[in-house]
N, C-alpha and C positions, 0 to 999 in steps of 0.2 A: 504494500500500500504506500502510496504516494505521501509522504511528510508536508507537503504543499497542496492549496485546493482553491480552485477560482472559485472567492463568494459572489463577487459580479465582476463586471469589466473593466480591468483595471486595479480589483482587487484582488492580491492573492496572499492568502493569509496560511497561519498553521495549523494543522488539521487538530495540533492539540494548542488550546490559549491559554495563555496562563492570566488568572482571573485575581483581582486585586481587592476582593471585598473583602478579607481579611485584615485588610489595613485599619478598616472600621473598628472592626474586633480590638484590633491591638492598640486603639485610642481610646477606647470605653473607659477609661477612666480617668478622661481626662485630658491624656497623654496629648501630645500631638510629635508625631514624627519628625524628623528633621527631616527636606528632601534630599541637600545634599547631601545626608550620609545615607540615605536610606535608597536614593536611586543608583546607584553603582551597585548594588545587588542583581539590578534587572539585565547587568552586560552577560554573569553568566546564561543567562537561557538564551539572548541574544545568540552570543556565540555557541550555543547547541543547535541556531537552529530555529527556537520560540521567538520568531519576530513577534507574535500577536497577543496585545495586554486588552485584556477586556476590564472596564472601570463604570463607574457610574459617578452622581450628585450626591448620594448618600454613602459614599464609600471612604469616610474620612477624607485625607488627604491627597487619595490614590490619582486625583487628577492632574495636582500640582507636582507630584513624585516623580511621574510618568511626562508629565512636559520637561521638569527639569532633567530624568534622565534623555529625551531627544533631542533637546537645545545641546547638551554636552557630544553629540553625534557628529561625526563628518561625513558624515551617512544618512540623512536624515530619513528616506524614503526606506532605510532596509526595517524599519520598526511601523507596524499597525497601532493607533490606537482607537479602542472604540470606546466610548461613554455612553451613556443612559442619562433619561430626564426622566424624574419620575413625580409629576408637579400633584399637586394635594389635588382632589376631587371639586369640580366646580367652572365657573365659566371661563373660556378663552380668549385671547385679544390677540392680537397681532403682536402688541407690543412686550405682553409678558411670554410669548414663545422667544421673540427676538433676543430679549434680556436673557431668560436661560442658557439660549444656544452662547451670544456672546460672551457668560459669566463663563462656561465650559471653556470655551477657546479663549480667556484671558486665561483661568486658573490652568491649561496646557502649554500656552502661548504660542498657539497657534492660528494662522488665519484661517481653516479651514478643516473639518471632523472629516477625518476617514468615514466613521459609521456612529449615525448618531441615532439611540435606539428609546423608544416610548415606552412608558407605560401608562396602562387606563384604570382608573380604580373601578369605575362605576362607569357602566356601558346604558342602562336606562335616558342617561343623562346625553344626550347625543354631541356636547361640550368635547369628545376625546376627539370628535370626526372632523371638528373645527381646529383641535390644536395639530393632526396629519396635516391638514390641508394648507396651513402656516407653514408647518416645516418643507413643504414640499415648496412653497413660496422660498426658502430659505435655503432650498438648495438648486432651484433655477439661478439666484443671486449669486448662489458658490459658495456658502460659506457653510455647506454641509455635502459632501461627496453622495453617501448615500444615506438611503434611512432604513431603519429596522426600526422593527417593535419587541418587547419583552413582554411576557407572560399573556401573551394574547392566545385567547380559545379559538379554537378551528374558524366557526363563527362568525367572530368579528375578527378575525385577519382575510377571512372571505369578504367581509363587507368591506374594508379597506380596501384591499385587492382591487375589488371590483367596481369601486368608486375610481377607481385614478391614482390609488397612491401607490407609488414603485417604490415597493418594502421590499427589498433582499432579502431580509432576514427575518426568523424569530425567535429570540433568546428563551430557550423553555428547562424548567425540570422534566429529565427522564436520565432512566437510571430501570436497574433489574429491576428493583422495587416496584418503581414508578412509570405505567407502560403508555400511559396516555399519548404520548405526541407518535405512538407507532399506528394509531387509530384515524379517526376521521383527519384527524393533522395531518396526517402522511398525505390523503387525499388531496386534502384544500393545496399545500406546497407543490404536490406536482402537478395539478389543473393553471397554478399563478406562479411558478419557477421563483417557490419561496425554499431557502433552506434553512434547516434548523442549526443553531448554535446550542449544543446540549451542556447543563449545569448540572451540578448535583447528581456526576455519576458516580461519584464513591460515598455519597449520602453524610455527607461529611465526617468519612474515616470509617463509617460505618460498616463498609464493601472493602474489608482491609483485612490484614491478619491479625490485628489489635485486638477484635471481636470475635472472633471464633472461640466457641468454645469458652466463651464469661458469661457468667451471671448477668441478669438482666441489670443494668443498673436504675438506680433512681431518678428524676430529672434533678433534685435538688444535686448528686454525685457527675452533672455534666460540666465542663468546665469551657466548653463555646457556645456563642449563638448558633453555628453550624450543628453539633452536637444535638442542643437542645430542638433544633428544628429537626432534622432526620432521624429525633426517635419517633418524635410524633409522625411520621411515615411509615416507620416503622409497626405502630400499634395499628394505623388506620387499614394496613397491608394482611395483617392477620396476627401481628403480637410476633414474640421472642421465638418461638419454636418454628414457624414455615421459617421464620426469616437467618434462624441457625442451620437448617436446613438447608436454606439458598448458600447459604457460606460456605457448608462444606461441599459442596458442587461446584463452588468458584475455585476451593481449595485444590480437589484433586486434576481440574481442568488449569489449574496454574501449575501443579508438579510436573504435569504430564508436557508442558511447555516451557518449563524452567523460567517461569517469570513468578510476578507477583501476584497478588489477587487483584491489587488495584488495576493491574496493568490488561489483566480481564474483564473486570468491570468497565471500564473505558473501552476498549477495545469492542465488546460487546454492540455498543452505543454506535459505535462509527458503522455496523452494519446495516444503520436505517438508511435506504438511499437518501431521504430526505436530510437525514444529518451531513454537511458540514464540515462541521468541529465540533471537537468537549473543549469542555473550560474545566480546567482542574485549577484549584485557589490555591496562593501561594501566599507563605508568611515570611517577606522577604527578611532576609538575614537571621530568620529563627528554624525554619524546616522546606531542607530543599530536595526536591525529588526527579532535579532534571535528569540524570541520568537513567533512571524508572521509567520516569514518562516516555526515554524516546523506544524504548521497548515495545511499548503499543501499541506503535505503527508498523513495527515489524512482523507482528502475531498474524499467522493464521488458521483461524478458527476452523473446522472441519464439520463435515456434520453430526459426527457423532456430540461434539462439543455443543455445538446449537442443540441440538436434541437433550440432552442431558439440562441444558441450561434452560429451556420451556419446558419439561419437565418440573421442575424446580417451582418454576414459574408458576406452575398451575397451582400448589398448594398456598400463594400469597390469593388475597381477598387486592381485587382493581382498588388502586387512590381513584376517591368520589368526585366525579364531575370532571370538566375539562382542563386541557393546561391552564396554569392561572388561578384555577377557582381556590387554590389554599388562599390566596390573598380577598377574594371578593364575596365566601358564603360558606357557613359553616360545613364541617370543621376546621378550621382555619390551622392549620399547616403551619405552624410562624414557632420563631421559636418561643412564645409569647403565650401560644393558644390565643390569642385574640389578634385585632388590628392596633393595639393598645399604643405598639412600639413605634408607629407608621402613621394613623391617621387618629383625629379627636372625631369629628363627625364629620358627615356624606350628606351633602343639601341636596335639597329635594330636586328633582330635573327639571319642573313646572312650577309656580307659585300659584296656590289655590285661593280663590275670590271667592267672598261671601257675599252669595245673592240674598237668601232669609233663611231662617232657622230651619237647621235640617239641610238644608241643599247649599253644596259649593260646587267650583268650576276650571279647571284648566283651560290654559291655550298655553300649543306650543310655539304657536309664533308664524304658521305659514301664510302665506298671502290667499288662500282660501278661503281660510277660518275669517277673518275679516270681510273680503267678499260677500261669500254665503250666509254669513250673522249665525256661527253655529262656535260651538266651546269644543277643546277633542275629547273633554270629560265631561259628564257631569254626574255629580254624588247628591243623591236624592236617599235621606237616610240610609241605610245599611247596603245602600245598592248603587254602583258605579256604572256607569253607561258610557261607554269607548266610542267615538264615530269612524262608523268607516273609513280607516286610515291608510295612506300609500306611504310611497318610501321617499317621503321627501322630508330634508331642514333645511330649514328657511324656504330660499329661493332653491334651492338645489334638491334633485332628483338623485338618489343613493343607492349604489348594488350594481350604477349599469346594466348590462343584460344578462346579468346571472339572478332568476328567479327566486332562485334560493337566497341568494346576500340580499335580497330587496325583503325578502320573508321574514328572515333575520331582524333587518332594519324594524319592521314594520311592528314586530313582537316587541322590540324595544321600548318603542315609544308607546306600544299598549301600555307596556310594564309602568314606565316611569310618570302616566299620567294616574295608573291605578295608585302608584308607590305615594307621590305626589298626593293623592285622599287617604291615608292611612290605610290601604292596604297592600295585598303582595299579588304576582303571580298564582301562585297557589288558591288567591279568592274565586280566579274565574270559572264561570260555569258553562258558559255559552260564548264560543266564536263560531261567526259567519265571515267564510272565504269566497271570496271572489278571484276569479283567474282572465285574465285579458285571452288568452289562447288555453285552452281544454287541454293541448299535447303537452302544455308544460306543469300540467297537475301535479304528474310526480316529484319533480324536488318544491315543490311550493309547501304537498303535504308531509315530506319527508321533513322539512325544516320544520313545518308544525307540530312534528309529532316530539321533532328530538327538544326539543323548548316545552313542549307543557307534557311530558313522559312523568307521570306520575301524577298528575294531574288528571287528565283526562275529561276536558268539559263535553258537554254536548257540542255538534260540532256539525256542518252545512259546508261543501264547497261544493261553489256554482261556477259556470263558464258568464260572462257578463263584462260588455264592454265597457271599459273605463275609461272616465275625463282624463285628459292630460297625455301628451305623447309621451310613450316611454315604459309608460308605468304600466307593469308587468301582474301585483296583484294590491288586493284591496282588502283588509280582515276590519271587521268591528268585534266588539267584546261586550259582556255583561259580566260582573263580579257581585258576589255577593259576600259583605265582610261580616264574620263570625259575632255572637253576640257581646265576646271578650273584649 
């Protein structure tokens, strides 16, 4: 296997990156790193080889670390760096995407982000689709190479995709444990030539030989935020015993290859065509694994090996819900168990007007709603009423002509005008679908299905011509919220 791998054009990165959120960790109390002593660390992986540091805005220092070890370069171009923006939940402007990207490329000191990657706390809120469509403003001006997103669900990287926005990438958890991004993800990436950049393959140490073979530990006896978060993967997967299980099957298929476990556990990951790279974390000048890591790319796997390892696989319980969701819906996956460490509260997508007692109202803002003299909610006691809605915010039409990403879109803004009158998705009893063309039923109802699966309201889809060119399908909703 190839040590090098074109993420887009122009970009060619290492198949393993070496990932700098640990620098967070080793500031938690306080600390703050020096760069210049702390970025000369980064030339060894450099010279094996690891041109590619993955960083973000909440990674301590890690951004100013990594500009001052490339400023020190007579090389400048032989080093990637990619950052994340990962702005608090709520509305967009132009001007606070601008600020970010520039505060990035001050604290780099660079003019210009190799790969600058998103994240969205709260998708209801259709605010994330305005802060893409800035960055993509921001990188016609130049002053962002490409874009990527982190922890986005199959879902809504379909509905970016398919809106316009050229995402290369998307930074996910997957790992033996954790299989999600090998499912509909895999799909949505090869339909929109997205690849995954894989985190959390060793589950932080977990997928190691530290752990074979020990006692369960306590969380009180964990001693990282990485730690602390991949046990709670751990319990969610099926507890201590599948997951000792999985280790001794990483065990004997690393003897039988004379590497390490980790070097399996990674390795493993790089077989999703849709992967990329792994990001393995690095705690620079405290624990270095580069001569490990280039192992990885050397292995290869057989079938007996895959066989053995799904195997394994099968006695873990699936992590709930899509990539991403530890961050946005219980059980929240963090090292925290809650959002506690990350965000205080998540405003409401829509702002509800009191008409009289008993009944309020959303609008989300389109040039319709004004028009026609109609609200996209209205809560009339215990009962929310959705109007037939399309896949538009604002002035703009969302999803392009993928059925499904407009589907998507359009379950959003159900959600967020329902979330908006104190309730949830889980209130609705009744949606009626409308489809512009009958032959594109099926993914209209497939996206239906996989958004309210567990739910199951009563449920009508019609064929039925709709206003507005473009627009593909049309759902209203009724909820009814519990007497709690």
């Amino acid at each position: 296997m190839q040590a090098k791998t074109t993420l887009a054009p122009g970009l060619e990165i290492s198949r393993i990156v070496t990932g700098l959120w640990q620098i967070a960790d080793m500031e938690r109390n306080g600390k703050t790193l020096d760069p210049h002593q702390t970025a000369p660390y980064m030339q060894a992986y450099l010279e094996q080889g690891f041109s590619t540091f993955d960083m973000a805005d909440h990674y301590g220092s890690s951004e100013i670390i990594a500009g001052t070890f490339k400023q020190g370069l007579s090389d400048k171009n032989s080093v990637q760096l990619f950052t994340k923006w990962v702005p608090k939940p709520g509305k967009m402007s132009r001007e606070k995407v601008r600020k970010a990207v520039q505060t990035a490329l001050d604290r780099m000191q660079e003019t210009t982000i190799d790969l600058l990657q998103f994240h969205a706390w709260y998708y209801p809120d259709p605010s994330w689709l305005d802060g893409l469509f800035y960055l993509k403003e921001l990188k016609e001006e130049g002053l962002i190479r490409h874009i990527g997103v982190t922890n986005f669900d199959a879902a809504h990287l379909q509905i970016a995709c398919a809106s316009g926005i050229p995402i290369v990438s998307n930074q996910v958890c997957h790992s033996l444990i954790d299989t999600r991004a090998s499912m509909h993800m895999a799909d949505v990436c090869q339909q929109y030539n997205v690849k995954l950049l894989a985190f959390g393959t060793l589950a932080g140490g977990f997928l190691t030989e530290r752990w074979l073979g020990q006692p369960e530990p306590t969380y009180e006896a964990l001693t990282t935020w990485s730690q602390m978060k991949y046990k709670r993967f751990i319990d969610a997967s099926g507890g201590w015993g599948p997951y000792q299980n999985l280790l001794q099957t990483i065990k004997e298929i690393a003897e039988k290859h004379s590497v390490s476990m980790a070097n399996i556990s990674s390795r493993y990951i790089l077989e999703n065509p849709a992967v990329a790279a792994v990001i393995i974390g690095a705690r620079l000048g405290e624990s270095e694994h580069i001569t490990d890591n280039k192992r990885t790319v050397e292995i290869v796997l057989d079938e007996a090996d895959i066989k053995a390892i799904k195997k394994a696989q099968d006695q873990l319980q699936r992590i709930p819900g899509g990539c991403g969701d530890e961050y946005r819906k219980p059980p929240f996956l963090t090292a925290s168990g809650d959002l506690s460490d990350h965000l205080e509260t998540i405003p409401s997508a829509f702002t509800p007007l009191n008409i009289r007692k008993n009944r309020e109202q959303v609008f989300s803002g389109t040039p319709w709603e004004s028009f026609a003299g109609y609200s996209r909610a209205v809560k009339d006691g215990n009962r929310i009423h959705v109007s037939g809605t399309t896949a538009t915010h604002g002035s703009k039409m969302i999803g392009g002509i993928d059925p499904a990403a407009q589907t998507h879109f359009v379950i959003d803004k159900i959600e967020g005008a329902i979330t908006s009158l104190g309730g949830t998705l889980a209130d609705v009893v009744r949606t009626r679908v409308f489809v512009n063309d009958i032959t594109q039923w099926e993914p209209v109802a497939r996206a239906h299905g996989l958004r309210f699966q567990g739910i199951n309201p009563a449920n009508t889809l019609v064929e039925a011509k709709l206003v507005g060119k473009g627009y593909l399908v049309e759902i209203e909703a009724e909820a009814v919220l519990s007497e709690s």
